[in-house]
N, C-alpha and C positions, 0 to 999 in steps of 0.2 A: 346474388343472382336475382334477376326480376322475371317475374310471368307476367306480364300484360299489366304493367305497374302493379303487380304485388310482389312481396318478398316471400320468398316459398325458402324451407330449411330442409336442412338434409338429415336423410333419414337415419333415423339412430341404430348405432350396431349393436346388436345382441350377442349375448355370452353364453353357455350352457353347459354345464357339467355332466358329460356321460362318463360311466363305466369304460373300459376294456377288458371286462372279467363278467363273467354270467354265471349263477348258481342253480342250478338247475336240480331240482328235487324228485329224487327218485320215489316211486310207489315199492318198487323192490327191491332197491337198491340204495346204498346211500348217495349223497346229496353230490353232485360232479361239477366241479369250478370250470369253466372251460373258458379259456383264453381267448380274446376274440381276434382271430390273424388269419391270413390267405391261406397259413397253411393248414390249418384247425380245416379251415372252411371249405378246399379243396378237398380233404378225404371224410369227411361227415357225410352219413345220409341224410334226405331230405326230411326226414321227421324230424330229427335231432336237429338238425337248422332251423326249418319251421321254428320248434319249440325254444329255441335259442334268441330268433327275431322275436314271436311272442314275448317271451321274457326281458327282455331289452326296454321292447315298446313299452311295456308297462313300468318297467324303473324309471323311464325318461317323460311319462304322461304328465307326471304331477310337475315339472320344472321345463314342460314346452306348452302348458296352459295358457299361460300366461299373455303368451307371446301375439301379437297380431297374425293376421292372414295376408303371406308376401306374395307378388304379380313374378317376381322373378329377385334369384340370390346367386352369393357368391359365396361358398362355404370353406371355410380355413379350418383344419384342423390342429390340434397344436398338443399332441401328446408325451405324455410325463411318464417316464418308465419306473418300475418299482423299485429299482435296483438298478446296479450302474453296467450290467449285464450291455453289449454292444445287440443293434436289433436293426432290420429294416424298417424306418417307422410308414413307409408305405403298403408294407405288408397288414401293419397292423390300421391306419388312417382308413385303408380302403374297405374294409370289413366294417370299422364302424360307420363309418358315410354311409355304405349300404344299407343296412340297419337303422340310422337317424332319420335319414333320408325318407325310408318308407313311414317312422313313425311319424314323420311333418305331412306327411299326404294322409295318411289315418287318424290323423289327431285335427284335419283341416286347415292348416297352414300353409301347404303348396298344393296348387292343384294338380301336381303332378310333379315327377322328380326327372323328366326327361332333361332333355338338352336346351329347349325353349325356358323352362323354367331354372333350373340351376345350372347357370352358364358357364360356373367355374368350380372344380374341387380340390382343394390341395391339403398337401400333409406338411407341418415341419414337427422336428423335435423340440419340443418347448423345456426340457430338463429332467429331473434325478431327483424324484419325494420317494424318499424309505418307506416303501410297506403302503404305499398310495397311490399305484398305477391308478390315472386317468387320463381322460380327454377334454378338449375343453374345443366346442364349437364356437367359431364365432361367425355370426351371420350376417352379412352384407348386404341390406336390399338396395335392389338397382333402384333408381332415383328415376321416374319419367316425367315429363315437362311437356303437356301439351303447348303445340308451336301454332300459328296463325293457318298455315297450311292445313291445319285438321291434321296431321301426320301423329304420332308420337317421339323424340328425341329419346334417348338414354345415355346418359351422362353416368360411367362408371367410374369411379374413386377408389383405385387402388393405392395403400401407404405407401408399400416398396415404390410404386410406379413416381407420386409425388414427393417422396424423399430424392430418387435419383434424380427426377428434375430440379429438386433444388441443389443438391451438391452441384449438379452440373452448371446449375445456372452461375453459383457462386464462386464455382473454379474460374468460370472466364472470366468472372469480374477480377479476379484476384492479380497481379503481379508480382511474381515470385524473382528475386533477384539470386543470380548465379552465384 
């Protein structure tokens, strides 16, 4: 791709290992694992959330430091169950998105985790590590190209999106004989 005869490169995807599990340390009590899922999070009160997202935030500070400050993402979740236990993995994607999400606007990395800035959220199951439930974010930043217009363009690069088009492309090439 050319900008106004330069060559501009696309932006590079980021990887990031959170949690699905949070240790939360009692003062009176002993220490409570809480599993991070819709349905944990649906009957929790709000301290205990509070204290849950604090706890999060701060597991995941030290390995989103790193990271540049994105205009706009596309965040893929891709969670790994501890055990081969059957799960909805949207149940549990969508709790930690929530949770990642706020620590990239706390940590200054998005200016904000609405709909303008993170355009797309999704969950799949990425597998089965014994005794190593995680997650693993990967981060998409949209690619903008100023155009001659003064306007801005966004050119989004989805994999599944560019793989279907090429199967597609190369089925029509093909002639399959009866």
């Amino acid at each position: 791709m050319l900008n106004q005869g330069r060559a501009i490169s696309l932006p590079q995807k980021w990887t990031v290992r959170v949690p699905t599990s949070v240790v939360l340390v009692g003062k009176r009590t002993d220490d409570r694992k809480i599993y991070l899922n819709l349905n944990w999070y649906r009957n929790e009160n709000f301290h205990t959330l509070n204290k849950v997202k604090v706890t999060f935030a701060e597991l995941v500070s030290k390995d989103i430091q790193h990271l540049p400050k994105f205009e706009a993402v596309h965040l893929v979740y891709e969670v790994f169950a501890g055990t081969s236990r059957e799960f909805d993995v949207a149940n549990v994607g969508s709790i930690v998105d929530k949770f990642f999400s706020d620590a990239l606007v706390s940590e200054d990395k998005l200016e904000d985790d609405n709909y303008n800035v993170v355009l797309s959220a999704s969950y799949r199951f990425g597998g089965i590590r014994k005794g190593d439930p995680h997650c693993l974010v990967h981060i998409q930043p949209v690619l903008s190209i100023p155009i001659s217009t003064g306007e801005n363009m966004q050119i989004i690069l989805v994999q599944h999106e560019i793989e279907t088009a090429l199967r597609n492309h190369v089925t029509s090439l093909l002639q399959v004989r009866e």
